[in-house]
C-alpha positions as CSV (number, residue, x, y, z in Angstrom):
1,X,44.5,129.1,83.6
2,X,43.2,127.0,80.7
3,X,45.8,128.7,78.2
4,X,48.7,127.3,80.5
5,X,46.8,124.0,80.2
6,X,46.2,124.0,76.9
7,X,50.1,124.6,76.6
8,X,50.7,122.0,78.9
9,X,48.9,119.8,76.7
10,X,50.4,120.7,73.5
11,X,53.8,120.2,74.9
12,X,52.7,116.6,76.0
13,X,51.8,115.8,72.7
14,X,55.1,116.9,71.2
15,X,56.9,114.9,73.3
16,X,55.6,111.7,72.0
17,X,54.6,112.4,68.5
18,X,54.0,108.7,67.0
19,X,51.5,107.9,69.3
20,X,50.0,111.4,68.9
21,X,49.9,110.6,65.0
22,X,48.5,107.0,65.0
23,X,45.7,108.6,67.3
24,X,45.2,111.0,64.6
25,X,45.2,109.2,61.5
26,X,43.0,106.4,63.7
27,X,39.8,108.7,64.0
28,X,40.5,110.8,60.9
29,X,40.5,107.9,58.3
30,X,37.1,106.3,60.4
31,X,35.4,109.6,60.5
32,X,36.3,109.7,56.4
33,X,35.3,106.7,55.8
34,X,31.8,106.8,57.5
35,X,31.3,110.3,55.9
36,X,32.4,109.3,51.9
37,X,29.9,105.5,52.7
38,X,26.9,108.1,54.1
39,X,27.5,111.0,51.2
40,X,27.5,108.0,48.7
41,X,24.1,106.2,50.4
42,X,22.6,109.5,50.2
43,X,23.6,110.4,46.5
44,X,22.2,107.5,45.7
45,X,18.9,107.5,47.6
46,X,18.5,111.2,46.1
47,X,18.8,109.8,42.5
48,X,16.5,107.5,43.6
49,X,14.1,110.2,44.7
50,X,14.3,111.9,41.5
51,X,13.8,108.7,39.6
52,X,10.2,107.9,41.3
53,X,9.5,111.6,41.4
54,X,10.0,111.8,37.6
55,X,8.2,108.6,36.6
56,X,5.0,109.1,38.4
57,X,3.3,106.8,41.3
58,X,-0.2,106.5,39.1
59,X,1.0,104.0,36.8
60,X,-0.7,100.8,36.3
61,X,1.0,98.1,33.3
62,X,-1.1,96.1,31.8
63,X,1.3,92.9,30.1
64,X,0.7,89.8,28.4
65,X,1.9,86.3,30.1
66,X,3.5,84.0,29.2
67,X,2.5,80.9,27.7
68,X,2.5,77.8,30.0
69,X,1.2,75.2,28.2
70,X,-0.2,73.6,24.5
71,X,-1.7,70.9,23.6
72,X,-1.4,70.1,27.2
73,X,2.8,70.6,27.0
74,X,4.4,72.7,28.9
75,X,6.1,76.0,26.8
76,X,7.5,78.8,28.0
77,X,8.7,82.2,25.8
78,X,5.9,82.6,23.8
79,X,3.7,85.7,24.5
80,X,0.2,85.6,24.6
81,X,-1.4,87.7,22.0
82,X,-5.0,88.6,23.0
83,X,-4.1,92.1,24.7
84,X,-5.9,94.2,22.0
85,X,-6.4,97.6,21.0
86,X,-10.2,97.0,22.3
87,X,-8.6,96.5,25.8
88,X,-7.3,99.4,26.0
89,X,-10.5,101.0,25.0
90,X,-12.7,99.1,27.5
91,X,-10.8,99.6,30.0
92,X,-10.8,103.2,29.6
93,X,-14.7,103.5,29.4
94,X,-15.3,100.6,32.8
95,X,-12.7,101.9,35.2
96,X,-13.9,105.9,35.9
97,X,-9.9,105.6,38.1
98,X,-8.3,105.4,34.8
99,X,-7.5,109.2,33.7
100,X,-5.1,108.1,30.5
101,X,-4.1,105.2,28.6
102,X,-2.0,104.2,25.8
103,X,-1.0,101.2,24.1
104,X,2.0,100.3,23.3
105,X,4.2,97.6,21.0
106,X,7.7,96.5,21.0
107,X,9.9,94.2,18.7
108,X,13.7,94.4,18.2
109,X,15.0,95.3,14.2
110,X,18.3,96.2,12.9
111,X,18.5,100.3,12.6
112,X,21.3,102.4,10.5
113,X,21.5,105.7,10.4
114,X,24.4,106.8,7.7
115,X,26.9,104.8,8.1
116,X,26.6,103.3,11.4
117,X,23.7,100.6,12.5
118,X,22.4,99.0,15.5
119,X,21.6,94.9,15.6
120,X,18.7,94.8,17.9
121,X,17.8,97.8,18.6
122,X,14.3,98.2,21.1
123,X,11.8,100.0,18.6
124,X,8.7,100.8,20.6
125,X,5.5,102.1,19.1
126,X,4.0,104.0,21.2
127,X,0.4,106.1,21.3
128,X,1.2,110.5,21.9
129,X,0.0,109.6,25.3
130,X,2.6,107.3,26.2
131,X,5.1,110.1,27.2
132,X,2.8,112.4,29.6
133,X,1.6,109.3,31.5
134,X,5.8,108.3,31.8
135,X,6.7,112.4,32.9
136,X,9.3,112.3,30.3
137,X,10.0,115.8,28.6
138,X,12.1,116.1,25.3
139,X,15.4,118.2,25.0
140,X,14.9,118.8,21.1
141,X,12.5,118.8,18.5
142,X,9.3,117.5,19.4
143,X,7.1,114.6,20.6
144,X,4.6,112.4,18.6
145,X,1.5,113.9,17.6
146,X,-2.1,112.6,16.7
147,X,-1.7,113.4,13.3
148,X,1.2,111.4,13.5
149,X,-1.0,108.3,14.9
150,X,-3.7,108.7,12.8
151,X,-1.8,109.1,9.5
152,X,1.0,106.3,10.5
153,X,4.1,108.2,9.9
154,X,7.3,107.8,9.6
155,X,8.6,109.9,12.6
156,X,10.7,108.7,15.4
157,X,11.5,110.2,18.8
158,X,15.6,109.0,20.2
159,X,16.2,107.7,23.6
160,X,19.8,109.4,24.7
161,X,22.0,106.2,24.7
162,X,20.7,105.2,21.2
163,X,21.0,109.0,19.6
164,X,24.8,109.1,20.9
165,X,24.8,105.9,19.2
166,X,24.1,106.4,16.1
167,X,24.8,110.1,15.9
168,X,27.9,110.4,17.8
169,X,28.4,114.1,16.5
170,X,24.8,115.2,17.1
171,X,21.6,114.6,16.0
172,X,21.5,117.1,12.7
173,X,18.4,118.9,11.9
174,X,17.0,116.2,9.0
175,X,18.5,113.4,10.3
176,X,17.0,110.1,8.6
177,X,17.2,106.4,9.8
178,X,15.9,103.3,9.0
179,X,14.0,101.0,10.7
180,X,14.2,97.2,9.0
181,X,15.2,98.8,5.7
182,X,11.9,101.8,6.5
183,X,12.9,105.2,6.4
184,X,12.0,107.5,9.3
185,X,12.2,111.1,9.8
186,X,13.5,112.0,13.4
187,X,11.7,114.4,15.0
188,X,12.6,114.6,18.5
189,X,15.5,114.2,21.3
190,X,14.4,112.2,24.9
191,X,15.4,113.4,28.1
192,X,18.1,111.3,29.9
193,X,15.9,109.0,32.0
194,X,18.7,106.1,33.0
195,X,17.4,102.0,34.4
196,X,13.9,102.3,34.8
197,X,12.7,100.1,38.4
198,X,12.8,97.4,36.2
199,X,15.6,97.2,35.1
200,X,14.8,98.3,31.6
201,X,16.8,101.3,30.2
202,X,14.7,103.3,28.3
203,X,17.6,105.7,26.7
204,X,18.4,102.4,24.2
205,X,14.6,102.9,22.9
206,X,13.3,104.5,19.6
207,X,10.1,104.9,19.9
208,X,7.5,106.1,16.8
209,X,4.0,106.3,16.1
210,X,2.3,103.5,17.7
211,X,0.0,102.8,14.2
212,X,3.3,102.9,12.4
213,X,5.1,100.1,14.6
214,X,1.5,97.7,13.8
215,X,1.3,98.2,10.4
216,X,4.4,99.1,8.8
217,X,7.0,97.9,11.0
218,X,5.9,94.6,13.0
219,X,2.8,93.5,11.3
220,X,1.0,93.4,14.8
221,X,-2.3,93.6,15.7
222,X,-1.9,92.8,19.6
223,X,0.0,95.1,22.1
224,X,2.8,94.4,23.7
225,X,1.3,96.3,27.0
226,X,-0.9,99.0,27.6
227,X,-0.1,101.6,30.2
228,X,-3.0,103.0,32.6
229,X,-2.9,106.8,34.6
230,X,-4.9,106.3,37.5
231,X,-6.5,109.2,39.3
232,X,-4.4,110.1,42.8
233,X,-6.4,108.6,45.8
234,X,-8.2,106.3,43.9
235,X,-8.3,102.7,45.2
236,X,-5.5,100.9,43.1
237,X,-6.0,97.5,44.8
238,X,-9.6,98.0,43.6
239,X,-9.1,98.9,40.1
240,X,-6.5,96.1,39.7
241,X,-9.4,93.5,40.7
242,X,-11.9,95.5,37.9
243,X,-9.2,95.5,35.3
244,X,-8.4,91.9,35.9
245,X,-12.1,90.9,35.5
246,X,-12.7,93.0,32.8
247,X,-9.6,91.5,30.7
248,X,-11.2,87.8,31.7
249,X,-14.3,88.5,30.9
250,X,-13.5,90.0,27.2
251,X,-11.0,86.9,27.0
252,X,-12.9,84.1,27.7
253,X,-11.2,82.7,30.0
254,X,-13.2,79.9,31.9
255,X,-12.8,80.1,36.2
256,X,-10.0,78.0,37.5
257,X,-8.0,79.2,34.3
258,X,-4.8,81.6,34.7
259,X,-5.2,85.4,33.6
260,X,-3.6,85.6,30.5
261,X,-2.6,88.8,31.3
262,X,-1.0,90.5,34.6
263,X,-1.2,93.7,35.9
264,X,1.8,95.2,37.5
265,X,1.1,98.0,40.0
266,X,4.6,100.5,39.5
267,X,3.5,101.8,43.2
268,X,5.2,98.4,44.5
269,X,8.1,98.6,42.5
270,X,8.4,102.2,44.2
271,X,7.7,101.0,47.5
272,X,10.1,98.1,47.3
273,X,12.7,100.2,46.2
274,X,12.1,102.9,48.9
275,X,12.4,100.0,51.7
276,X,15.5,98.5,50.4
277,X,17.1,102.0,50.1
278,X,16.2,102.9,53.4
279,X,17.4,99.4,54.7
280,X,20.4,99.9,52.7
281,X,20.9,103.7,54.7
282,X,20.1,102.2,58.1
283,X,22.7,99.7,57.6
284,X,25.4,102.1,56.4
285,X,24.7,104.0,59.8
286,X,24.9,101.2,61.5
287,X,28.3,100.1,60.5
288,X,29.6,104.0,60.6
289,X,28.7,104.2,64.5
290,X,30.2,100.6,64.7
291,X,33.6,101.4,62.7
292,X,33.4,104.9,64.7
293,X,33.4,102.8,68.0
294,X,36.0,100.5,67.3
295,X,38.3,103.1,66.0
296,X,37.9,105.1,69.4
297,X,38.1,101.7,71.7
298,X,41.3,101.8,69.9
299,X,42.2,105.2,70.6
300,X,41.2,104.5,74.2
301,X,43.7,101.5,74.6
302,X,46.4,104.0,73.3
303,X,45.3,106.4,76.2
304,X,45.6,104.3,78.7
305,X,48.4,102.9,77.9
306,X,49.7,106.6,77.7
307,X,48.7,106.7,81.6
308,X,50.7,103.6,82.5
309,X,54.1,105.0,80.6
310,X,53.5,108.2,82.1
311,X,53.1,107.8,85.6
312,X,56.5,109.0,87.2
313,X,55.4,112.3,85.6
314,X,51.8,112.3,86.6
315,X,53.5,111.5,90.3
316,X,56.2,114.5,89.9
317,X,53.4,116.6,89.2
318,X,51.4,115.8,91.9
319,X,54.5,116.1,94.8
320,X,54.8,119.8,93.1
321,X,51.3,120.9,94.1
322,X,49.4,120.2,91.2
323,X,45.5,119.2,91.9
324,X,43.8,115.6,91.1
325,X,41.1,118.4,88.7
326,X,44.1,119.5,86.9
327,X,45.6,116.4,86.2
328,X,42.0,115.3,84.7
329,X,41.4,118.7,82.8
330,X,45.3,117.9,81.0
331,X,44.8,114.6,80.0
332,X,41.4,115.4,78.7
333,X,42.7,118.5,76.7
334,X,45.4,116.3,75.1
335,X,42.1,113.9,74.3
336,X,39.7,116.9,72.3
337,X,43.7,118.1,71.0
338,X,43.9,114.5,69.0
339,X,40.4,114.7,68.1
340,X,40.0,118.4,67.1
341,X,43.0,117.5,65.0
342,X,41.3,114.1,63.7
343,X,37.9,115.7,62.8
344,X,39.8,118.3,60.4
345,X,42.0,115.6,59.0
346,X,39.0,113.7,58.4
347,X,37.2,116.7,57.1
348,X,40.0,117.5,54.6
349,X,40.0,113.8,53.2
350,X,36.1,113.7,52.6
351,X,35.9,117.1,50.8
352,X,37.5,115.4,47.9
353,X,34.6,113.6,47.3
354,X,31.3,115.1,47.1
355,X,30.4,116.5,50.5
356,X,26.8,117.1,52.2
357,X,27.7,119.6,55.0
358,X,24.9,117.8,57.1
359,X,26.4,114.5,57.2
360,X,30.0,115.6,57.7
361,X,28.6,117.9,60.5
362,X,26.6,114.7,62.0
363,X,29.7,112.4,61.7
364,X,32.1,114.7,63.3
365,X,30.1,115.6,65.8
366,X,29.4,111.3,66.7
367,X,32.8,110.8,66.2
368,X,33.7,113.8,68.8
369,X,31.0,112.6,71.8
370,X,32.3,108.9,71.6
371,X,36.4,110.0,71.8
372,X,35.4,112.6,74.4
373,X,33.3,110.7,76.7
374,X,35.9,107.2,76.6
375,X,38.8,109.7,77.1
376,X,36.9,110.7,80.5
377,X,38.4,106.9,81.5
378,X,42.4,107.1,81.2
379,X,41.8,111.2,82.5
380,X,40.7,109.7,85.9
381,X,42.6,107.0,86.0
382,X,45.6,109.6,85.4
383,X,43.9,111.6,87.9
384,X,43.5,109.0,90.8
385,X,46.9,107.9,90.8
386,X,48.8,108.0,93.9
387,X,51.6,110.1,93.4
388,X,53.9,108.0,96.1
389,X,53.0,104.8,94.2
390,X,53.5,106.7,90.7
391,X,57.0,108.0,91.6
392,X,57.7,105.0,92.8
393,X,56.5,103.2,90.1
């Protein structure tokens, strides 16, 4: 029996093929456009993933401020310059949380490499520390040594961006630069890291021997920040306040005076970018179920309408014999017809793009149980009719 009625159906829907279209392109372009904004969100929230996973949850930053006022004027721009190598030491030997350390200093210099330079390029000295504390592996040569710290050279490690910069061909095995007319000896290839959570994009970076950057380069004997590993579990709330102390204490500075330095906890930055992701996904899902609703509202009103313009046959039918349940069951097969057909157009359309098979089975699914369960309404209407009153109508 359902064969015939599947039949039935099919025929119905051949007989009026532009509204059997529209109802087809209706839920496949929602359904498409729900799955292509969810496979994006997701992308997204799996680079994200990656990101934080790859830079570590441990970290603890330990920056200068920024000037606020001299001689009892207000300033702004110039950085305070009592974050010292003995800093970093301290803080090491008081807080037992803190696993690693390293110092760090940063200045902008014009760089050349052959024939092509770089105006402001981010040179960062950095201690052989620096890069297990960040996670971040080379793809070439190798990383800075203690040998290289102790002795200052004249080595440099390449962010990505800045090597496809200045050595568009590849990075040869010698290959020289010069840092504010210094030569250096490049030595090793960074992995691809991308915008770091604040908005920093450590690919544009050349960083060398953190000795080298204070005494050869920038003429420094303050760091720009120092970066702190703390041990997993420990109380990071707590060793923020000990740090924060500590730094006053060796500073001098009086009570009721600012901290001259601040303290930034990359565990926030990772939790405030988890929370506006996941806001970000809940909001997508949101509008998808909304946009999924609206379309099948829509789809609905064509339905019914479909009932009204069809009533002298709904009516003929019923005077030759045929049951209020089989009336229902057609109109209900033409329904999961439209949207069998919808889900695969809609499936087509989104495989361009790059497709997670959860979310397209998720979405289809949705988008079936809302078209299914509104086109229940016009089948009973359709069903319900009075065939004297339909063939008269």
């Amino acid at each position: 029996m359902l064969p015939e009625q599947l039949q039935q159906a099919a025929r119905a829907l051949r007989r009026f093929p532009l509204r059997s279209t529209l109802v087809v392109l209706l839920g496949a372009l929602s359904s498409a456009a729900v799955i292509v904004a969810l496979n994006f969100t997701l992308a997204g929230r799996r680079q994200l993933d990656a990101q934080l996973e790859s830079m570590g949850a441990n970290l603890l930053t330990v920056a200068p401020q920024l000037s606020r006022s001299v001689g009892g004027r207000a300033r702004t721009g110039a950085i305070v310059t009592t974050l010292r190598p003995e800093d970093e030491r301290a803080l090491r030997r008081e807080l037992p949380a803190v696993e690693l350390s390293a110092g760090a200093a940063s200045g902008t210099f014009l760089v050349k490499a052959g024939d092509l330079s770089k105006n402001g390029a981010l040179i960062v000295g950095v201690a052989p520390e620096y890069f297990a504390l960040r996670r971040w592996p080379m793809v070439d040569g190798r990383g800075l040594t203690a040998l290289d710290q102790r002795s200052a050279a004249r080595v440099a490690l390449l962010g990505a961006a800045v090597a496809r910069d200045l050595f568009p061909a590849g990075v040869p095995a010698a290959a020289t630069l010069r840092i504010n007319r210094i030569p250096f000896r490049v030595v090793g290839l960074l992995a691809e890291r991308g915008q770091r959570l604040d908005a920093v994009n450590e690919d544009e970076q050349i960083f060398i021997p953190l000795s080298t950057a204070m005494r050869r380069v920038m003429k420094l004997d303050y760091y720009s920040q120092i970066v702190l590993g703390v041990r997993a579990g420990a109380d990071r709330g707590g060793v923020i306040s000990h740090a924060r102390s500590l730094l006053r204490a060796r500073h001098h500075i009086a009570a009721g005076q600012p901290d001259d330095a601040q303290i930034l906890d990359q565990q926030t930055l990772i939790d405030a970018q988890v929370a506006a992701s996941h806001r970000l996904l809940q909001i997508v899902v949101a509008a998808g179920l909304a946009g999924l609703l609206v379309a099948a509202l829509a789809t609905l009103a064509l339905h019914w309408l479909a009932v009204a313009a069809r009533r002298r046959e709904i009516g003929t039918r019923r005077a030759l014999g045929a049951s209020t349940h089989a009336i229902f069951i057609q109109f209900l097969l033409e329904s999961t017809l439209l949207t069998a057909a919808g889900a695969l157009l809609a499936a087509a359309v989104s495989v361009a793009f790059y497709n997670d098979p959860s979310i397209l089975a998720a979405v289809l699914a949705a988008f079936a149980v809302i078209n299914l369960t509104l086109a229940t309404l016009p089948a009973r209407r359709a069903a319900r009719l009075d065939p004297i009153r339909a063939l008269h109508g």
